[in-house]
LUMTORGU-427656 format. One record per residue (C-alpha): x, y, z. Coordinates in Angstrom, 3 decimals. Layout:
REM residues N
<pt X="X" Y="Y" Z="Z"/>
...
REM end
This chain:
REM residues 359
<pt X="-8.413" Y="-38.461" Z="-29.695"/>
<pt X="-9.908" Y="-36.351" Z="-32.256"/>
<pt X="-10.609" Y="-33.631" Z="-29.717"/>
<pt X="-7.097" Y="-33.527" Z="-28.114"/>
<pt X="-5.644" Y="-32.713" Z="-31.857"/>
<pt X="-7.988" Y="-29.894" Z="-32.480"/>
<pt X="-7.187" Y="-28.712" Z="-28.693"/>
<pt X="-3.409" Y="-29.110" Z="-29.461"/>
<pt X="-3.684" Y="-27.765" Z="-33.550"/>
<pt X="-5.296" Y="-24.162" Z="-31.608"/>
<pt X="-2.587" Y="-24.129" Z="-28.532"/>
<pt X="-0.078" Y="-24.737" Z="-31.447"/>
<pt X="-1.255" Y="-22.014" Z="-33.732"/>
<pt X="-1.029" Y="-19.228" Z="-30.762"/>
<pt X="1.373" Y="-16.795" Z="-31.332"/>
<pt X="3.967" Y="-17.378" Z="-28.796"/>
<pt X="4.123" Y="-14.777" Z="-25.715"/>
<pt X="7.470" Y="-12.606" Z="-25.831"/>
<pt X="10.108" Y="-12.595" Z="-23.092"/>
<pt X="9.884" Y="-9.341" Z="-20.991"/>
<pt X="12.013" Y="-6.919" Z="-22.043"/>
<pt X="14.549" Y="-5.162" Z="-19.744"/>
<pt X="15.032" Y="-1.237" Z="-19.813"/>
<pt X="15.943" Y="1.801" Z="-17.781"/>
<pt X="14.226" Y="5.117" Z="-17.765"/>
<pt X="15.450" Y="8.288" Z="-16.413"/>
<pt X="14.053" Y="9.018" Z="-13.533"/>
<pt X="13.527" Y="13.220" Z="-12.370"/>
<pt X="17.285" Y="14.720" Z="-12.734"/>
<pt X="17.983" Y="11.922" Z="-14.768"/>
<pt X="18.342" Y="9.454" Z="-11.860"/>
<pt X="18.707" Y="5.589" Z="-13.592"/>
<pt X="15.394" Y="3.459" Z="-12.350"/>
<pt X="16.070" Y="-0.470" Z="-13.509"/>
<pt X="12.092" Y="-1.183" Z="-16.017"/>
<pt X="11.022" Y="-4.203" Z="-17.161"/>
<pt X="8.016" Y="-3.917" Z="-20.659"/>
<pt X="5.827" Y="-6.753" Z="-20.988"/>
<pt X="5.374" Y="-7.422" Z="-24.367"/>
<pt X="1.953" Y="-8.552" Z="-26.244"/>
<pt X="2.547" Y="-11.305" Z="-28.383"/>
<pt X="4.908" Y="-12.118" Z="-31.313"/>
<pt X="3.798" Y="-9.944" Z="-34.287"/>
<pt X="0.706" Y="-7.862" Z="-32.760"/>
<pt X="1.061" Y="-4.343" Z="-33.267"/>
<pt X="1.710" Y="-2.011" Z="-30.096"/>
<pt X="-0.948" Y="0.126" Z="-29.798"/>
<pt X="-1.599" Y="0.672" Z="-25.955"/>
<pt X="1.093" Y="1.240" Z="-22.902"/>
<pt X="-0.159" Y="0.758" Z="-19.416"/>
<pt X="2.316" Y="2.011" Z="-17.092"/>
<pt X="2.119" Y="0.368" Z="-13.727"/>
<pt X="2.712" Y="2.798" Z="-10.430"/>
<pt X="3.552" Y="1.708" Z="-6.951"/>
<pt X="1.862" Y="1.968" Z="-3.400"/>
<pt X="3.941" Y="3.582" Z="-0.666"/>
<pt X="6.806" Y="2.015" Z="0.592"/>
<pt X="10.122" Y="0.614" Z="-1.010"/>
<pt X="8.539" Y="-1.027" Z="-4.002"/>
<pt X="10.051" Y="-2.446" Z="-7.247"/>
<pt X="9.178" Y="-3.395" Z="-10.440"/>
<pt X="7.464" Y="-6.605" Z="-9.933"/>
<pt X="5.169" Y="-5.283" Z="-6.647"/>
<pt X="6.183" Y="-7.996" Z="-4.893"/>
<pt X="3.921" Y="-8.476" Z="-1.662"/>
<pt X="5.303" Y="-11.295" Z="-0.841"/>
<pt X="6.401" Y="-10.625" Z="2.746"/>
<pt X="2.571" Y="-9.268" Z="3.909"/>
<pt X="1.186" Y="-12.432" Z="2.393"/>
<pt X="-0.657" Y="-15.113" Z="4.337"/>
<pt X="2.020" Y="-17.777" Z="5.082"/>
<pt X="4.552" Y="-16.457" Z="3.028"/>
<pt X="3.397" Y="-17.441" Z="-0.479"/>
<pt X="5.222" Y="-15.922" Z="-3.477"/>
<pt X="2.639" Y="-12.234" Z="-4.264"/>
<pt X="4.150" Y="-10.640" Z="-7.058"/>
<pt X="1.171" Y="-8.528" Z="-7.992"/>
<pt X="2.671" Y="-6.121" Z="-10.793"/>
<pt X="4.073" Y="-9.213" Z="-12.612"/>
<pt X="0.699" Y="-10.871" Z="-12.914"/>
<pt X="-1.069" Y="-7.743" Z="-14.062"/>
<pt X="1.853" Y="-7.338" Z="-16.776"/>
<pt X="1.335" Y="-10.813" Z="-17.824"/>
<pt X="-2.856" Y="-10.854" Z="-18.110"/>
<pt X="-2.434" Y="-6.886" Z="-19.755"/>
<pt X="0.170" Y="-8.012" Z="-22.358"/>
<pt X="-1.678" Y="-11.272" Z="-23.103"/>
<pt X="-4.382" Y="-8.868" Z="-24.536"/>
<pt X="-2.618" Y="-6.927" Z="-26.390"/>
<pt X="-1.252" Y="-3.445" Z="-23.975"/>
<pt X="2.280" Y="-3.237" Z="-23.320"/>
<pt X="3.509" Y="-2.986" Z="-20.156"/>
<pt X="6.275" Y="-1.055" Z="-18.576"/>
<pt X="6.900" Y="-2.046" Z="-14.743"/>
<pt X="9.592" Y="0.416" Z="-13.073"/>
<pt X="11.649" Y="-0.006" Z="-9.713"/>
<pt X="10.554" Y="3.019" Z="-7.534"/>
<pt X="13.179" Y="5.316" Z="-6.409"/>
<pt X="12.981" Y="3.980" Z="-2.854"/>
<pt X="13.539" Y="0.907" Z="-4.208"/>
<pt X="16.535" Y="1.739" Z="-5.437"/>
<pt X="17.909" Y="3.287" Z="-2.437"/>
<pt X="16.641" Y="0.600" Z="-0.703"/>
<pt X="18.662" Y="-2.165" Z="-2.873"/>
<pt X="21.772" Y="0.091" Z="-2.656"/>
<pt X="21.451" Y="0.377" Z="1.057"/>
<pt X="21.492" Y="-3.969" Z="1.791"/>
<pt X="24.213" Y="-4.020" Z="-1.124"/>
<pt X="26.637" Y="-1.108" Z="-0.415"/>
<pt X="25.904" Y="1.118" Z="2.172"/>
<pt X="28.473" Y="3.671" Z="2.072"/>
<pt X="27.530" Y="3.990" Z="-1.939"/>
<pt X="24.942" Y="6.376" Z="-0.196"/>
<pt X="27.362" Y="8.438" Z="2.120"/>
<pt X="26.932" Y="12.086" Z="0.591"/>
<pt X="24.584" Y="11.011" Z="-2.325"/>
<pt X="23.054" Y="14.341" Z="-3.552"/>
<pt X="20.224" Y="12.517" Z="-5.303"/>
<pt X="19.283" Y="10.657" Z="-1.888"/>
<pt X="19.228" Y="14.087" Z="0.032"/>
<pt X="17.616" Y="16.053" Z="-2.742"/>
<pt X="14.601" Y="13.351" Z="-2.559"/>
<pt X="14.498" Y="13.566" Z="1.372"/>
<pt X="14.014" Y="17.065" Z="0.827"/>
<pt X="10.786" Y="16.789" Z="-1.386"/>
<pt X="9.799" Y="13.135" Z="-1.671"/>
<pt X="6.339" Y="13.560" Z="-3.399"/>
<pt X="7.893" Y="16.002" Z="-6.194"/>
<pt X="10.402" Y="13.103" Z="-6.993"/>
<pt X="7.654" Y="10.121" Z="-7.463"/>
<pt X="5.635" Y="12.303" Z="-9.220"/>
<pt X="8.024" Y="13.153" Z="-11.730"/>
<pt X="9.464" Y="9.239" Z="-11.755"/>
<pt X="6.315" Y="8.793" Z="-13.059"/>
<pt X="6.186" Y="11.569" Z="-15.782"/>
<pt X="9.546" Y="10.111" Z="-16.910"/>
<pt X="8.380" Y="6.470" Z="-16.933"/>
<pt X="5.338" Y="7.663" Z="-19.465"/>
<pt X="7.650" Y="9.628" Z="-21.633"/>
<pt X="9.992" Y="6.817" Z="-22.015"/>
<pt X="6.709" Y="4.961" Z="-23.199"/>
<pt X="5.791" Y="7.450" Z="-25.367"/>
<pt X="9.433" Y="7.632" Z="-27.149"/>
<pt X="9.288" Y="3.091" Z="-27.136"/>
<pt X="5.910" Y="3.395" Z="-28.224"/>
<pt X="5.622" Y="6.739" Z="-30.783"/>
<pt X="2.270" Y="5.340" Z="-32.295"/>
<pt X="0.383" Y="3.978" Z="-29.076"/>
<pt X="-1.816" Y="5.345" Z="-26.142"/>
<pt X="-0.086" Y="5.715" Z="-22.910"/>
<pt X="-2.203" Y="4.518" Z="-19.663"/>
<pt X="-1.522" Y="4.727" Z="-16.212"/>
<pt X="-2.554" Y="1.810" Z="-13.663"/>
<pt X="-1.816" Y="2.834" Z="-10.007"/>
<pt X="-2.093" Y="1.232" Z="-7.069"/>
<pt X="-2.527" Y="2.786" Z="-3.657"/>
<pt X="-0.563" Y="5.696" Z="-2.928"/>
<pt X="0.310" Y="4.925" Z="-7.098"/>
<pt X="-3.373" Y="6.150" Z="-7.796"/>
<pt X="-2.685" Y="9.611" Z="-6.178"/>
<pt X="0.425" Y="9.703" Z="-8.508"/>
<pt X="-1.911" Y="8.671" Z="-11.431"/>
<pt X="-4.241" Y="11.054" Z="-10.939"/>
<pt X="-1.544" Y="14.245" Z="-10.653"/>
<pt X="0.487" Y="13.307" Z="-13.674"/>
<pt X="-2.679" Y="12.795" Z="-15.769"/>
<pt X="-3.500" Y="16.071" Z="-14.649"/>
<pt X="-0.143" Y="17.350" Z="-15.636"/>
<pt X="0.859" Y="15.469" Z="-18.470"/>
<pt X="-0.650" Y="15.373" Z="-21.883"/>
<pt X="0.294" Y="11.994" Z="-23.264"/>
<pt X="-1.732" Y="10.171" Z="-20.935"/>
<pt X="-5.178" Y="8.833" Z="-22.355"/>
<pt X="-6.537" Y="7.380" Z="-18.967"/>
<pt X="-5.835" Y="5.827" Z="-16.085"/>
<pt X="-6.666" Y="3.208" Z="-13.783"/>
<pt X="-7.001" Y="2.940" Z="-9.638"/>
<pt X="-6.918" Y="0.192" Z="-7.266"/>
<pt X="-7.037" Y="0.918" Z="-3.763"/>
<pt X="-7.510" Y="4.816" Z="-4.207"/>
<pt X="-8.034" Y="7.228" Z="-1.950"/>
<pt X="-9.322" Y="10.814" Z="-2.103"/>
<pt X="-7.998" Y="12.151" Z="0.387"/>
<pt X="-4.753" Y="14.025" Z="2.037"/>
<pt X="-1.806" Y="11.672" Z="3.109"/>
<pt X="-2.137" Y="13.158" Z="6.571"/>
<pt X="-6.172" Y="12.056" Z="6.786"/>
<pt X="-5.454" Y="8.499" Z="5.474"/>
<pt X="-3.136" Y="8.156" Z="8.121"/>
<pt X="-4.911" Y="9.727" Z="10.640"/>
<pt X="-7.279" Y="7.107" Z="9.784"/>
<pt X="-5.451" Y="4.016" Z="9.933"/>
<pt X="-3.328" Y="4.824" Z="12.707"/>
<pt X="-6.278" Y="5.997" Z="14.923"/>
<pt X="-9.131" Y="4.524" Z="13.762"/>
<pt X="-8.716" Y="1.680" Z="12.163"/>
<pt X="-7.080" Y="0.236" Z="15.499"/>
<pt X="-10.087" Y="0.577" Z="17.416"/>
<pt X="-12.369" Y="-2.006" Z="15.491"/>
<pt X="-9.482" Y="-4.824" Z="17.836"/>
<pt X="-10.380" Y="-2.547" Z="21.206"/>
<pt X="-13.946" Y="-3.076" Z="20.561"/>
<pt X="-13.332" Y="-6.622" Z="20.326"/>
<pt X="-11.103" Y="-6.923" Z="23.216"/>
<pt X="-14.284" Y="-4.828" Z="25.148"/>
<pt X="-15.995" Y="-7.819" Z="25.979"/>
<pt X="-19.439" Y="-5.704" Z="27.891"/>
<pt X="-18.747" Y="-2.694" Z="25.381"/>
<pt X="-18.443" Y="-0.160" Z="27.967"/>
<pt X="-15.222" Y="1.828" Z="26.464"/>
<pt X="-12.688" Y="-0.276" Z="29.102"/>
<pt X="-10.817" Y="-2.916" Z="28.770"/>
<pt X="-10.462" Y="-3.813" Z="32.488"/>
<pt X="-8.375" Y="-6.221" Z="34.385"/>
<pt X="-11.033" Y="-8.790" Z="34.070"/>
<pt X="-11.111" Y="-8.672" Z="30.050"/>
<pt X="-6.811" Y="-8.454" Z="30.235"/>
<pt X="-7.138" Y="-11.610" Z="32.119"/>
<pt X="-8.923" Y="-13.135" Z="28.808"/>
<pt X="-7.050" Y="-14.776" Z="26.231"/>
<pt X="-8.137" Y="-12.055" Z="23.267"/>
<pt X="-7.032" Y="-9.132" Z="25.240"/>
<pt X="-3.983" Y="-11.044" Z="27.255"/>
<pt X="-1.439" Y="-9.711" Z="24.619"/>
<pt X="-1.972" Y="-6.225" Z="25.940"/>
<pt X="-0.996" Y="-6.913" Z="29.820"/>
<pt X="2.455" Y="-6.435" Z="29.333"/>
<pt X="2.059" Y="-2.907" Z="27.585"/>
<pt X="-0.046" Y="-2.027" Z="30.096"/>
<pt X="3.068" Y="0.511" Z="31.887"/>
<pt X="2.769" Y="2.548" Z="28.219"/>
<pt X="-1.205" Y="2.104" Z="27.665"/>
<pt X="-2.891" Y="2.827" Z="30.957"/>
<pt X="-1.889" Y="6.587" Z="31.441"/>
<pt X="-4.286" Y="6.900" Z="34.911"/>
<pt X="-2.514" Y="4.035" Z="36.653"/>
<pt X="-6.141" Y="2.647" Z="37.373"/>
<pt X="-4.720" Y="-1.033" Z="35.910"/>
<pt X="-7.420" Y="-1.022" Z="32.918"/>
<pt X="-7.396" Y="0.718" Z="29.470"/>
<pt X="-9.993" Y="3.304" Z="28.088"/>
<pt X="-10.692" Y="3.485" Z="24.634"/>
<pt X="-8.634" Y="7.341" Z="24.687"/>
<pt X="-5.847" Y="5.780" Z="26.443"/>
<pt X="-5.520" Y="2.763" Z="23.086"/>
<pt X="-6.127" Y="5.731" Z="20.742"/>
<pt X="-3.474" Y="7.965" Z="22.597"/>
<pt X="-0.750" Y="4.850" Z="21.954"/>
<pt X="-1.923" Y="4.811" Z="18.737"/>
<pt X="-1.903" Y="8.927" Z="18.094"/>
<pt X="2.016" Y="8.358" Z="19.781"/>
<pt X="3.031" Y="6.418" Z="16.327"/>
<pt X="1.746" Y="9.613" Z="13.931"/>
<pt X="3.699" Y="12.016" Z="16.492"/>
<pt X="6.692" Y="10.078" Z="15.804"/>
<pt X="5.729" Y="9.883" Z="12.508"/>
<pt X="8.399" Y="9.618" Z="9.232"/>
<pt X="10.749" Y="12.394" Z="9.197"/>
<pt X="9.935" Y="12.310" Z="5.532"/>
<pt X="6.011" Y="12.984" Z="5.961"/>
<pt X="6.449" Y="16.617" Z="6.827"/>
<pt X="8.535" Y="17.455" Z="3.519"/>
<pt X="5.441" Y="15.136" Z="1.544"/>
<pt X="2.648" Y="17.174" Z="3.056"/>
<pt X="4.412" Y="20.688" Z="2.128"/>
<pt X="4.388" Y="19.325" Z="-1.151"/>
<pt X="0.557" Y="17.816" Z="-1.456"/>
<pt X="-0.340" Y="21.240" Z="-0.433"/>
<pt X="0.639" Y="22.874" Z="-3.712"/>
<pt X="-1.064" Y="19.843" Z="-6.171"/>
<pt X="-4.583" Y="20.185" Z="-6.756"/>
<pt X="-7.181" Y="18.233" Z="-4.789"/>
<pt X="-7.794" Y="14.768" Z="-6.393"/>
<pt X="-11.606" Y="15.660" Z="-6.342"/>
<pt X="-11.351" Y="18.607" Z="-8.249"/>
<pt X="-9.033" Y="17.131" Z="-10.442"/>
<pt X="-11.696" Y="14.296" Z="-11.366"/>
<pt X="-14.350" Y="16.636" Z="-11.322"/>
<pt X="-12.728" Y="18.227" Z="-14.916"/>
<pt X="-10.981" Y="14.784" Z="-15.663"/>
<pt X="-11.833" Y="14.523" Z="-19.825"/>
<pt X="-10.053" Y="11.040" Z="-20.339"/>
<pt X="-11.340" Y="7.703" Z="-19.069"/>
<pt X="-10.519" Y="6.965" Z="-15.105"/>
<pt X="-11.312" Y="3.300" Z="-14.211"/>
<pt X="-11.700" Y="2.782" Z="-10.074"/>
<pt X="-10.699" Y="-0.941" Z="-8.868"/>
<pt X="-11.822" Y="-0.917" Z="-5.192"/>
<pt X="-11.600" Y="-3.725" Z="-3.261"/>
<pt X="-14.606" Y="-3.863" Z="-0.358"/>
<pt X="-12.662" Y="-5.508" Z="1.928"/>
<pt X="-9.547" Y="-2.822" Z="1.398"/>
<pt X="-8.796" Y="-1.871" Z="4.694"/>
<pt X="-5.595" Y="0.418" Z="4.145"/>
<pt X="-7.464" Y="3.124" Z="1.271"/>
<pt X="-11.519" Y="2.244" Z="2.070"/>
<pt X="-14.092" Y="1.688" Z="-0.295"/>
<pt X="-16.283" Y="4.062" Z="0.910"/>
<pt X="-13.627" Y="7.165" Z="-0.633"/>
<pt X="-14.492" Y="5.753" Z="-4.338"/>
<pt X="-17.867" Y="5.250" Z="-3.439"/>
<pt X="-18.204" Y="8.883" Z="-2.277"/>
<pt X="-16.659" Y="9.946" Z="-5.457"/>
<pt X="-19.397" Y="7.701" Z="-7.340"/>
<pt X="-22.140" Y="9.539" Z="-5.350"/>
<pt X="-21.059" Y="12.871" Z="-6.174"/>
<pt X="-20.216" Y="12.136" Z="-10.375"/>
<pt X="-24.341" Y="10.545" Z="-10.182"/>
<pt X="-25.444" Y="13.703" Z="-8.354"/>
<pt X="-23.463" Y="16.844" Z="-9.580"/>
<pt X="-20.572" Y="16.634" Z="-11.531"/>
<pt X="-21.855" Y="14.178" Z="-14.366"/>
<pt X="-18.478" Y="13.413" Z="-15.750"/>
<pt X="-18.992" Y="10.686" Z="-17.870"/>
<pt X="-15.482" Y="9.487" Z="-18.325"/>
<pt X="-15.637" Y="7.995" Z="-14.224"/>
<pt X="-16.195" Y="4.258" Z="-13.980"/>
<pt X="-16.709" Y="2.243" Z="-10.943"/>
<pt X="-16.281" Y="-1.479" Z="-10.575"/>
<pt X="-16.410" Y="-2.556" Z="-6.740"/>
<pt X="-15.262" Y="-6.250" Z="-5.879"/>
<pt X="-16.832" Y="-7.707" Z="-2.852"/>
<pt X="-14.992" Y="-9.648" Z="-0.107"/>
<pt X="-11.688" Y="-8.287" Z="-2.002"/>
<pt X="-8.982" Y="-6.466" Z="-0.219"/>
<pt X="-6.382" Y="-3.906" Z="-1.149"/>
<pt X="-4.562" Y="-5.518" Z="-4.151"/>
<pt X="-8.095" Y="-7.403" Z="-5.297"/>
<pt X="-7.131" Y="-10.270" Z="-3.380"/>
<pt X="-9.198" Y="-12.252" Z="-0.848"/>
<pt X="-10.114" Y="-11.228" Z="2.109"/>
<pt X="-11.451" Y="-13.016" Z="5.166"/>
<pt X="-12.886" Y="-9.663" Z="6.640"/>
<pt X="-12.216" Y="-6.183" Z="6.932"/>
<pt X="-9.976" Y="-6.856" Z="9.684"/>
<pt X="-7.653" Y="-9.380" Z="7.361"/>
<pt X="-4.543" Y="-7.476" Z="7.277"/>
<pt X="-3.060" Y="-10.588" Z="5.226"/>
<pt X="-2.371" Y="-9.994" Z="1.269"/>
<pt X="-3.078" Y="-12.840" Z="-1.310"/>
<pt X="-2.806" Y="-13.347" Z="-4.652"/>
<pt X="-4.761" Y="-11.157" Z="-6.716"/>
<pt X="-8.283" Y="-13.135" Z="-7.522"/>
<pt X="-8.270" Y="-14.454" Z="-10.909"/>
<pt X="-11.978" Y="-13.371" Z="-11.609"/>
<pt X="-11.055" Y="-9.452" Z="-10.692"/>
<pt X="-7.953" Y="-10.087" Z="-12.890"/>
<pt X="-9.871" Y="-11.472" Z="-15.785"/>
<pt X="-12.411" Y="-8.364" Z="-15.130"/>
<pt X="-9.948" Y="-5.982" Z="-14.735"/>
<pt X="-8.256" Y="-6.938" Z="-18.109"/>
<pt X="-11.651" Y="-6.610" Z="-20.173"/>
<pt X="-12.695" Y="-3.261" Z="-18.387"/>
<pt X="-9.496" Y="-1.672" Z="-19.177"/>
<pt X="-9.269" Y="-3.303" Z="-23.015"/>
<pt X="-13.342" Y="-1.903" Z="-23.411"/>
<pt X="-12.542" Y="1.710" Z="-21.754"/>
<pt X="-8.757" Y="2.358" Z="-22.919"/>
<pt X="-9.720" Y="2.379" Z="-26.887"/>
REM end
């Protein structure tokens, strides 16, 4: 009895957690983007922002990853890093992304778009447009928050956006990746359009001898690829060659996203994210999953080997989370394409990293 009342005297005593507060910055040419700022408790003293940034895609506010998680359980990934940050002590301003918006306003009221000069501007240069979103979301921290450090967490295509706008932007005091990759749009692509595919052929290939033949598309792992066969087998010899599943695969980046040609211009004119690192003089924090299979491990790693063996910059950290995946969630294997939740040991870890490095 005794023990409950002390238990119940300390959860009493806590101060109480505050209800997120809802906001809009300006996006780039003052475009509205719907925020939500997690707030530390009741009372403690705002002294660190972390700004949360988006992977690709039409994302909002609260990441929600709901619909690419195993059997449909509720993944809202940005809202659980907003709580664990503001329980210790940052606070945290989540942001719809601009594609979000459009998105929403494209379910809701479709000919709202028709002739929408901000739309057609953004189709124009995509990248220029997230990466100023995401100047605009830290200034609006920096006018909330005049006496705190602004941070930048971004996730996936959110850690290229990180990395640029640190570059560019004074206010920012470090930043934090999960699921980041080093390299071009185009190569990550390349990669998991191509390449990442051919991990199922080589399962399919029961006698590994680069075919799938009619023998193997008789069994049940390769069945589902008999009635594709018209599109896959481009010699007509009734069996597919590993070139003939990468050519179907190649087809999907030659149709690619009308938009990817206007986002490549654009990368072409930032700075590489290596050199960018390289001169980096504020703390960056990598979160890489080993198990990611969308941005791979082994881009941070290589980053890792070069810092040890020639740059020496001693503001890049590396934590690396075994058997976790993109979003530092569970994996059952490389080849899990399934999001979870995010694990609440690379949460907990994640929280005292970035309260240690972010001073």
């Amino acid at each position: 009895m005794r023990s409950l009342l002390v238990f119940l005297s300390l959860v009493l005593s806590l101060p109480a957690q505050r209800e997120p507060e809802s906001c809009e910055v300006l996006g780039y040419g003052d475009f509205p983007l719907p925020a939500v700022i997690d707030l530390p408790a009741e009372g403690e003293e705002v002294s660190r922002v972390m700004v949360l940034v988006h992977g690709s895609g039409s994302q909002g506010m609260d990441g929600d990853l709901t619909a690419v998680t195993k059997n449909g359980e509720k993944n809202l990934f940005f809202v659980e890093l907003g709580q664990s940050l503001s329980q210790a002590g940052f606070a945290v301003l989540r942001y719809d992304k601009r594609t979000h918006v459009y998105s929403k306003r494209m379910r809701e009221e479709p000919s709202s778009l028709n002739g929408d000069e901000s739309l057609q501007a953004f189709t124009k240069d995509p990248l220029l447009y997230l990466v100023e979103d995401c100047k605009a979301a830290v200034d609006f921290a920096v006018e909330r928050f005049p006496d705190a450090a602004v941070y930048i967490l971004g996730h996936s295509q959110g850690t290229y956006l990180a990395v640029q706008v640190a570059h560019q932007h004074e206010a920012v005091k470090g930043i934090a990746l999960i699921g980041f990759a080093s390299t071009p749009m185009s190569f990550l692509h390349f990669e998991q359009t191509v390449y990442r595919p051919l991990r199922r052929f080589r399962a399919l290939d029961l006698n590994d001898d680069e075919v799938v033949d009619e023998a193997e598309l008789e069994a049940e792992p390769a069945s589902f690829l008999k009635p594709q066969l018209g599109n896959l087998d481009r010699n007509g010899d009734g069996q597919i060659s590993r070139l003939e599943y990468q050519a179907a695969s190649m087809a999907a980046l030659v149709l690619q996203d009308p938009l990817a040609g206007a986002y490549l211009r654009r990368e072409a004119t930032y700075p590489r994210i290596p050199d960018v690192l390289r001169n980096m003089q504020v703390p960056v924090v990598f979160l890489q999953g080993m198990l990611a299979n969308q941005t791979l491990s082994y881009q941070a790693m290589a980053v890792q080997l070069v810092n040890e063996r020639l740059w020496k910059n001693e503001h890049l950290h590396f934590r690396f989370f075994d058997g976790l995946g993109h979003a530092l969630d569970p994996r059952d294997s490389y080849d899990d394409l399934q999001y979870r939740r995010v694990a609440p040991e690379a949460k907990a870890e994640l929280v005292d990293l970035l309260t240690q490095r972010f001073k």
